[in-house]
N, C-alpha and C positions, 0 to 999 in steps of 0.2 A: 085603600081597602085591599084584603086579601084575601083569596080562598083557601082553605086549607084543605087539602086529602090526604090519608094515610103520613107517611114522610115525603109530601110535596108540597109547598106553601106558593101559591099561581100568585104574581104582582100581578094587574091588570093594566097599569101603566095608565098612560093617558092617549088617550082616542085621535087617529086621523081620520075617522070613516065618518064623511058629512054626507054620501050619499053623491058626490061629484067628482067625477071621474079625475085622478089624481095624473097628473101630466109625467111622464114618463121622463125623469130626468139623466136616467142610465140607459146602457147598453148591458145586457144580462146575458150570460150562456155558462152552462153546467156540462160537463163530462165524466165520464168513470171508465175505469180501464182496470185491466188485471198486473197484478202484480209478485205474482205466487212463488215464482223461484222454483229452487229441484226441492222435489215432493220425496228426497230419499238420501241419506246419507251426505246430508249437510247439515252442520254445526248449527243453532239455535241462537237469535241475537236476543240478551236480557240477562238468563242466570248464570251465565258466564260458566257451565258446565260442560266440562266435555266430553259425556256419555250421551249430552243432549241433541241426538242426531234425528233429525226429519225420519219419517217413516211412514208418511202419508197426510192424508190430508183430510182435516176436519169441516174447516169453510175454506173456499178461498180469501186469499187479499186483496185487496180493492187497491186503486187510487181517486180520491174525489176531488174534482177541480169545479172553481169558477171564475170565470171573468169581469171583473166590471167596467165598464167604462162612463167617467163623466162624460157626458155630450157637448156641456161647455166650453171643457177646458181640453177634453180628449186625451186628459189623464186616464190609466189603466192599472189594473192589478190585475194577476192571474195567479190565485190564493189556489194549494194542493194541500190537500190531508191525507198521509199516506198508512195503511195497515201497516206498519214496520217497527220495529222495535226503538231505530233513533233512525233520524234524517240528517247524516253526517256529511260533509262542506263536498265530499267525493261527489254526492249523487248532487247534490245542487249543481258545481258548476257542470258536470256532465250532460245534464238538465238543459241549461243553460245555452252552453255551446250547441247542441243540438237544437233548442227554439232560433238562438242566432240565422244557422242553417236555412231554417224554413221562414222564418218572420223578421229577417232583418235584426233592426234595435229596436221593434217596436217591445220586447220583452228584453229585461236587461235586470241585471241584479239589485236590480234597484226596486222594480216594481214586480217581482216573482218573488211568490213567499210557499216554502214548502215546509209542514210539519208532521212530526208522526204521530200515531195515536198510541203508540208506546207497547204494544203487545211482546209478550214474552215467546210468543210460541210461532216467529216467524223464521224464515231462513237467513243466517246472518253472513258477515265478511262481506259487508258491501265499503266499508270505510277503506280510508289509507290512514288511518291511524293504526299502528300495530295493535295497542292494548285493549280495541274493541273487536280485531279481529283473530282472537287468539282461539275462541272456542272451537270458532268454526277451521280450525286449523290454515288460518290465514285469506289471503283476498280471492274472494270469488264469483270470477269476471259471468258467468251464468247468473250467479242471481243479481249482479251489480247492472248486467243488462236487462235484467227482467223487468226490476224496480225503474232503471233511467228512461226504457221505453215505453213503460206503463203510465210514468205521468204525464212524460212530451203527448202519450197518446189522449191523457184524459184533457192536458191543457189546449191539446189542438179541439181537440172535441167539443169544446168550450168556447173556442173562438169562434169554430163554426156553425156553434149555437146560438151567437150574439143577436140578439134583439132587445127592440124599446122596452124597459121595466120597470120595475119599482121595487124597494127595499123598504122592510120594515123589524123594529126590532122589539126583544120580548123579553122578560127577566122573569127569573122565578128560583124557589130555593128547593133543593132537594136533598133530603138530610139521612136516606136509608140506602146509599150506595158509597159510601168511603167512612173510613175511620182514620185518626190519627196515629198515625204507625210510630212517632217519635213522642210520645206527650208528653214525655220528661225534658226534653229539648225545647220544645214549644214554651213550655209552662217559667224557661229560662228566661223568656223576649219579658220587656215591660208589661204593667199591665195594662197599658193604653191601647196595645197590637194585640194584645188575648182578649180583651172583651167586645172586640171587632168578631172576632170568631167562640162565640159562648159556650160551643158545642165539641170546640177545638179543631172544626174541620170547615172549607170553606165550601156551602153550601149551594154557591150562585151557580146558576145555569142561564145564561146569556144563548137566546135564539136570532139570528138573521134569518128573515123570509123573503125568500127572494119568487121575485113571481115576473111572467111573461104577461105582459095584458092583465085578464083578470085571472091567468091560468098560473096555479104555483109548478112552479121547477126545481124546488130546493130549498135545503137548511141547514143551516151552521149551526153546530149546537156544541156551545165550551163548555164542558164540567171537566173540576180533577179529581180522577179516582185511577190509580196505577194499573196499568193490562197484567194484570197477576193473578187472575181469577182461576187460569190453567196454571198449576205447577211445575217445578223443576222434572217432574216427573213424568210428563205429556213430552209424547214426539210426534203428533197430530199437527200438519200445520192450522192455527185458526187464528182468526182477527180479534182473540178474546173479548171482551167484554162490549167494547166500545166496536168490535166488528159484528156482531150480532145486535148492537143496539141500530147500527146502519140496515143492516138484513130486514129486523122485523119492523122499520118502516119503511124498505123499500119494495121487499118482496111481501111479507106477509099484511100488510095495509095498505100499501100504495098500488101493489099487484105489479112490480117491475119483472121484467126475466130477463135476465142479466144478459145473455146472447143475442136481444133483439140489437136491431139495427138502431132503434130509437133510446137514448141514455135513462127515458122516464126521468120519475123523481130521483134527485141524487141527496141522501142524508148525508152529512157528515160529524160526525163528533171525536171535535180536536180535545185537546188537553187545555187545562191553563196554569196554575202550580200546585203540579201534582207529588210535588217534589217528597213530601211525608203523608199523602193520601192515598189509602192501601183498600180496596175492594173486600180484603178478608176480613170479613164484620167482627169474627171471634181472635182475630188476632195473630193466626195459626195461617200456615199455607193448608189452602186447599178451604177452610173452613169458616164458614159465613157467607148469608143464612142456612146453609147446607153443609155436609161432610162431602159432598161429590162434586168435583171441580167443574165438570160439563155441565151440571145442572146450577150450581152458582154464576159461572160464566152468564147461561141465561138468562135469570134473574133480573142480578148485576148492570147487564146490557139493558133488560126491557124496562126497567125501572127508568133507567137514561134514556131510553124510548119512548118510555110512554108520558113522562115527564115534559121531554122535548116536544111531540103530538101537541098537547095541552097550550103549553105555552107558547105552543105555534099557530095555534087558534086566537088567540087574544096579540100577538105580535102585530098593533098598530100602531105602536107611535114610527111614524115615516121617519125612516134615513135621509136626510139632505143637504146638500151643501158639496164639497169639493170632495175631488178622491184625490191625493197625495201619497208619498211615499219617500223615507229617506235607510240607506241602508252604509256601513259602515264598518269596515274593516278594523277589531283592535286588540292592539298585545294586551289581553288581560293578566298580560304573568309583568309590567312595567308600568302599571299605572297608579301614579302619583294622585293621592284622594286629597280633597279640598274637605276641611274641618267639618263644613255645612251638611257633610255627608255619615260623619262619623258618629257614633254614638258618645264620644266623650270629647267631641266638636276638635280634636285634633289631628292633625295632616299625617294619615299611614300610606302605606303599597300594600300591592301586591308581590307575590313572587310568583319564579317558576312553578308549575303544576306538578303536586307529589302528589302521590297517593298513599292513602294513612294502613295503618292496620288492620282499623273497626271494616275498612272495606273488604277486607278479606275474609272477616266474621261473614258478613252478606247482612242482611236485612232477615232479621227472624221472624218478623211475620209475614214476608212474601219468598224469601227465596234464602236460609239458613245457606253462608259458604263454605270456607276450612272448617272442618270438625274441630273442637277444643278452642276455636278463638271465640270473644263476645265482644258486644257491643259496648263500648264505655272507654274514660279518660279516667284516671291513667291507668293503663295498661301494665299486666301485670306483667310482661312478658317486653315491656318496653327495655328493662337490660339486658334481656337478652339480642334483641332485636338491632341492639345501641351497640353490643360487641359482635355480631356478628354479617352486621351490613355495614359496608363503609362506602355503599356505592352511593347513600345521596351526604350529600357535603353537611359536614359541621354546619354553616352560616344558614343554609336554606332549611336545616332541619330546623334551626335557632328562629327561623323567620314564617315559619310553618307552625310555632309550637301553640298550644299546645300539643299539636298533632304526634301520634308516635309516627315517624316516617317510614313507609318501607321502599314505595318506588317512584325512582326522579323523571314521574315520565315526560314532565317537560325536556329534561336536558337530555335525555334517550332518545327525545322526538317519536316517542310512543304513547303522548296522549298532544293534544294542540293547545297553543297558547295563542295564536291568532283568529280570531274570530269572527264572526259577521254576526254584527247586531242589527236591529232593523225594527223601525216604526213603518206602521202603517195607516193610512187614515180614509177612513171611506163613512163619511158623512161626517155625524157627531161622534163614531165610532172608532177609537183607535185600537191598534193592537201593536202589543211591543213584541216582538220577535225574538227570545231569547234561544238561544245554542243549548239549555242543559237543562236541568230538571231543578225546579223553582222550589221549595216551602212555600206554606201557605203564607210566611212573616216576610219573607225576603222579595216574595210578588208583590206583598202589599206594598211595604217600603220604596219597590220601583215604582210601582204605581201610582204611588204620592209622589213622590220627586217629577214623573213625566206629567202628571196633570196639572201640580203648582206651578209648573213651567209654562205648560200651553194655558192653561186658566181655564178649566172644562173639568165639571164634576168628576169625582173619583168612580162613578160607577160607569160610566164612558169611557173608560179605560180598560183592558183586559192584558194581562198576561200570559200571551201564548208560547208555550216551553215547547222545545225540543225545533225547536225552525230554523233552516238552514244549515246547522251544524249539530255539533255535539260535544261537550265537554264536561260529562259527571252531572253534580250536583252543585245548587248553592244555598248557603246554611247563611242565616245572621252569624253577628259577631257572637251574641249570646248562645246561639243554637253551637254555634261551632268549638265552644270549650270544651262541650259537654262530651266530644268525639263519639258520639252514634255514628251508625252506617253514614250518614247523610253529611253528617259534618268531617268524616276522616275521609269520603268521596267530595267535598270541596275542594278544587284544585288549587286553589291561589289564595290559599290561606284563610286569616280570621276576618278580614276585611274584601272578600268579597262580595259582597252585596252590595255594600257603600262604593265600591267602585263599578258595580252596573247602573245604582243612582246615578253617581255620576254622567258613566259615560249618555246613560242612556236619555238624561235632561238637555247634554249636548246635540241629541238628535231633534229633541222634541223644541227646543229653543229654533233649530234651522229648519222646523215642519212650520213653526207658529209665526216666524217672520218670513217666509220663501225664498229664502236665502239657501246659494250653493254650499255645500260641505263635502269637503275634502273624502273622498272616499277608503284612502287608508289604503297598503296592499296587503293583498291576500297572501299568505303564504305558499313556500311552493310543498308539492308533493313531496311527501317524505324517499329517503332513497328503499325504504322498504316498503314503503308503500302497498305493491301488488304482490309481494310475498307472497306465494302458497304451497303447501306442502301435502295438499291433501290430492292422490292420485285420484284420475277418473276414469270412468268406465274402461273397462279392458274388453269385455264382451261378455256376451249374454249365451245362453241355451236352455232348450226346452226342457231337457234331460231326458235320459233314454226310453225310446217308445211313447212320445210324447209332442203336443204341437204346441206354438204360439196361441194365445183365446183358448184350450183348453179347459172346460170347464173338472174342476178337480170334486166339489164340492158342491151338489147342485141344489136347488131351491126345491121346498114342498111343492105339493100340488095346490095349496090354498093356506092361504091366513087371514085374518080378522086385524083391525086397526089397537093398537097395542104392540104387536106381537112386531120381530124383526123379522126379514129375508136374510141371510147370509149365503153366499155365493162367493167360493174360490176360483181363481182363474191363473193356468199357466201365463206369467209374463219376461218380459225385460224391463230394467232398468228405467225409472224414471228420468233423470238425466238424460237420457235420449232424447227425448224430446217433451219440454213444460207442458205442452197440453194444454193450452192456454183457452183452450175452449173445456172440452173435460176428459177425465180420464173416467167416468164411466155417467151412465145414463138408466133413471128408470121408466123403461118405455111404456105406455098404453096401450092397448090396440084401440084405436078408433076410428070406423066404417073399416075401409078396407086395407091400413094402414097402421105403423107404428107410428106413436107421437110422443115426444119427449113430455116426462111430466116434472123428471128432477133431475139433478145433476149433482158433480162435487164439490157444486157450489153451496148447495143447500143444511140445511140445520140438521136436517132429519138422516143424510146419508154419510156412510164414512169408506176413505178407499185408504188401506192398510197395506204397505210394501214391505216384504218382507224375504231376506235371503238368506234360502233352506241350501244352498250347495257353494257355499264361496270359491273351492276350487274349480268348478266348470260354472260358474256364472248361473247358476240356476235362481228362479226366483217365483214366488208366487204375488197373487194379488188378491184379497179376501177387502168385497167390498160388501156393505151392510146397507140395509135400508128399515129403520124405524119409522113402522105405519104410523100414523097419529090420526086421531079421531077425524070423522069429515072425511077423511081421504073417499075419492068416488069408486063404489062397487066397478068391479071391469076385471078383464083380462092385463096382466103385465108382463112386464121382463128386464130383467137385469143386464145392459152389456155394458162389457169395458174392451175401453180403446190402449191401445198400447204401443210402443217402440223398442227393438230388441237390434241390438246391435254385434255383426259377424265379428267373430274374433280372429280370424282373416284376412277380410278384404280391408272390416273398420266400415264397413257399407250400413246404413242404418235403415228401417225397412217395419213399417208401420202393419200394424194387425190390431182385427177384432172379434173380440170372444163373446156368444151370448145365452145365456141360462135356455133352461125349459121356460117354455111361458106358463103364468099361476095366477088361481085366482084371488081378487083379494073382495070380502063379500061381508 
């Protein structure tokens, strides 16, 4: 039986609730930590733009972590969902070596699983891969420490949250937040794989509930639909889609406040192959169900929200059984395919990782790239391209085809060919850990191959894209002729999907019998790795006749809920210092006292940096607060916190600025 609402279809599954206390077969703990980066003149990881520079910040980014542990066997996981655009091998072993640090091997790459929720509109250059850190004008060790200490901090959080639990899981279909962004692509797979998906997009949302006692602590909630809700055109840092769908059920239903000491409820909503699932309902960036990107962002998110809630409510069928994990190092640019994997049952490779032309086009309904290129094979511009690059080789363009080739970034060592793939199994539940961004046809396809292998229904399987690494896209063989964005961003040619089959049955065969498996080596860091060219801070000033906290632009005496506050403030420099608590606050007065009631962390407020004197470092800070209905009658105020740094000494030196108090009635 199913319920239907609007575009949400609730599975109710089958019932563990007899009324007796279900014995506590795990160890359970959640954590969340911040992860924000510089709030101001940092490049943007997603539309690969480089006019796409930070300028303040809409929500913050999170990291969500949990722990599980069997009690029997005293196997663990310590699964992370990060606000980030991609979770590339840099911030894993970073990760990694710092748990080492503190916990020994009880965490090890074997049993640490980090993925991103894919948003476009975060701070990027955390990779050592050149080609994803170009926007941001190369590696940048500020947000790369932001991000590695924000999850160590969530995963710590989490361990020392661990208590007796229980796990329960929940399925349901939600069909009015993605669309099929390739359906000419799609529509190439057999029609055995397209009537799997009738709608052409994959609809499932798979919940984990995890609970303390009888008390819940948290939710895994996998749907695919791309963080592209914000456009190329947002320099707002926010968690798009899926970071407001964690907000409005941690803050605005659960009642969490992100500064307390205690984690409360932690939501998380990963990906699963979201590889051609695009949030823009009409097709167009920025558009669907709305023309306004902050207002679809919303949407988009609560739909996945309120979808998740639901099917979090009915999430009894109990998790049980062993928690395992197998993780595995592999050259996907040399991997020899067994027939059983192929679509015309005969033995291909891969090659090195090139990158096509259509990827240059960009994705026209999330993120349009070079003006005058488009999406499609063949390309019209392929002879040109054929006389005027001779940088990837005859043989690999020939082993790539029908791809028009433009960059070898395997052989440049400017995208990666060695990879971490990774099962994981916590109960009847597994999750395959892929490096790149999945199609709905090419997850499926894994997804058969790793369950005929373990012998465990296909819908106890998921596909979680973007984990531990990063390396593009992966298209079927059929999807990949067609060279769309998706299929000319597949690295390793027309046969990669059949070779993560592969690889990834050879995990699931050494999960299913407990057998060791070779872990493979990692690769090393590229020698360009940390590359950066983008300078930083030089110093800051008030400008003349002028202080730090200055308020430039000051708030009415009274507003109504509707209406914004807008409030300017002389500052410096974000980069000075993250702020990882906030850079502004809107206070209450309550009894004799100010009390915070938002921050910029919140939905409702925005902190804008912006620099009015580039030669003497002058800068302001224009932060906003939209009233919304409900807000309580009172006295308030606007302050912002800041750091400005001498162009002198190089001494950095913290200030705060704060409005006339106003009423709001």
């Amino acid at each position: 039986m199913a319920a239907v609402t609007g575009g949400l279809v609730l599975s109710t599954g089958r019932s563990a609730a007899t009324g007796t206390p279900v014995q506590a077969s795990y160890l359970v703990g959640r954590g969340i930590a911040d992860i924000t980066g510089a709030a101001a003149e940092s490049g943007m990881m997603g539309y690969s733009m480089f006019d796409q520079q930070t300028s303040g910040i809409h929500q913050r980014l999170r990291a969500r972590a949990f722990v599980i542990v069997d009690r029997a066997s005293g196997n663990r996981i310590a699964w992370c969902n990060a606000d980030q655009g991609i979770l590339p091998l840099s911030v894993f072993r970073a990760v990694l070596d710092q748990l080492t640090t503190v916990y020994g091997s009880v965490y090890t790459e074997q049993n640490v699983s980090l993925s991103a929720t894919h948003t476009h509109a975060g701070p990027g250059g955390c990779s050592h891969d050149l080609a994803y850190n170009l926007a941001a004008y190369g590696f940048q060790q500020q947000n790369f420490d932001a991000v590695v200490s924000g999850i160590v901090e969530a995963i710590s959080s989490a361990h020392a949250d661990l208590s007796p639990g229980t796990l329960a899981l929940g399925r349901g279909e939600l069909t009015n937040a993605s669309v099929n962004r390739s359906r000419a692509a799609f529509e190439r797979n057999p029609r055995n794989d397209q009537d799997v998906y009738p709608l052409g997009i994959d609809p499932v949302m798979t919940v984990l509930r995890l609970r303390q006692g009888a008390t819940d602590i948290g939710a895994i909630s996998w749907f695919p639909t791309h963080g592209t809700s914000m456009t190329n055109s947002n320099t707002l840092i926010s968690g798009d889609n899926k970071g407001y769908a964690a907000y409005a059920w941690e803050h605005e239903t659960a009642g969490v406040r992100y500064l307390d000491d205690s984690p409360g409820f932690v939501a998380a909503f990963p990906q699963t192959n979201a590889g051609d699932m695009s949030p823009n309902l009409n097709l167009e960036p920025g558009s669907g169900p709305t023309d306004d990107q902050f207002e679809n962002t919303r949407i988009i998110g609560l739909r996945q929200s309120t979808a998740a809630q639901r099917i979090h409510t009915t999430a009894t069928t109990a998790i049980t059984g062993s928690v395992d994990s197998r993780l595995r190092y592999v050259d996907m640019s040399q991997v020899q395919i067994d027939g059983r994997f192929t679509p015309d049952g005969r033995t291909h490779r891969t090659s090195s990782g090139v990158i096509g032309l259509s990827t240059l086009a960009g994705s026209i309904e999330d993120g349009p790239g070079i003006p005058g290129l488009f999406e499609g094979t063949p390309s019209p511009l392929a002879p040109l391209i054929d006389h005027i690059n001779s940088v990837v080789p005859g043989w690999l363009a020939d082993e790539q085809s029908p791809k028009t080739s433009v960059v070898p970034g395997g052989l440049l060592r400017a995208t990666p060919d060695v990879l971490p793939l990774q099962l994981l199994k916590i109960g009847q539940l597994y999750l395959v850990g892929g490096p790149a961004e999945y199609t709905i046809v090419a997850g499926l396809r894994i997804r058969r191959s790793v369950a005929e292998e373990l012998g465990v229904p296909l819908e106890n399987v998921l596909m979680q894209g973007y984990t531990n690494g990063y390396s593009q896209y992966v298209t079927t063989p059929e999807e990949y002729d067609i060279q769309h964005y998706e299929g000319a961003s597949t690295l390793f040619g027309r046969y990669t999907t059949p070779a993560y089959q592969q690889e990834f049955a050879k995990l699931a065969s050494s999960l299913r019998d407990g057998t060791a498996l070779a872990p493979g080596t990692p690769p090393p860091v590229p020698a360009i790795g940390t590359l950066n060219v983008q300078t930083g801070v030089v110093l800051d000033s008030p400008g003349l006749m002028r202080s730090y906290g200055q308020v430039l632009a000051e708030a009415a005496a009274g507003y109504r809920p509707g209406q914004q506050v807008a409030v300017v403030f002389v500052t410096g420099h974000p980069k000075n210092s993250l702020h990882r608590g906030t850079f502004l606050e809107v206070q209450r007065l309550h009894g004799p006292g100010w009390e915070r009631h938002l921050d910029d962390g919140d939905w409702q407020t925005t902190y804008h940096w912006q620099r009015t004197n580039a030669a003497t470092g002058e800068s302001t800070a224009k932060i906003t607060w939209d009233i919304a209905p409900g807000t309580p009658p009172g006295t308030y105020r606007i302050v912002h916190h800041g750091n400005a740094k001498n162009g002198l000494t190089g001494a950095v030196s913290a200030f705060t600025g704060t409005s006339r108090p106003f009423t709001v009635s």
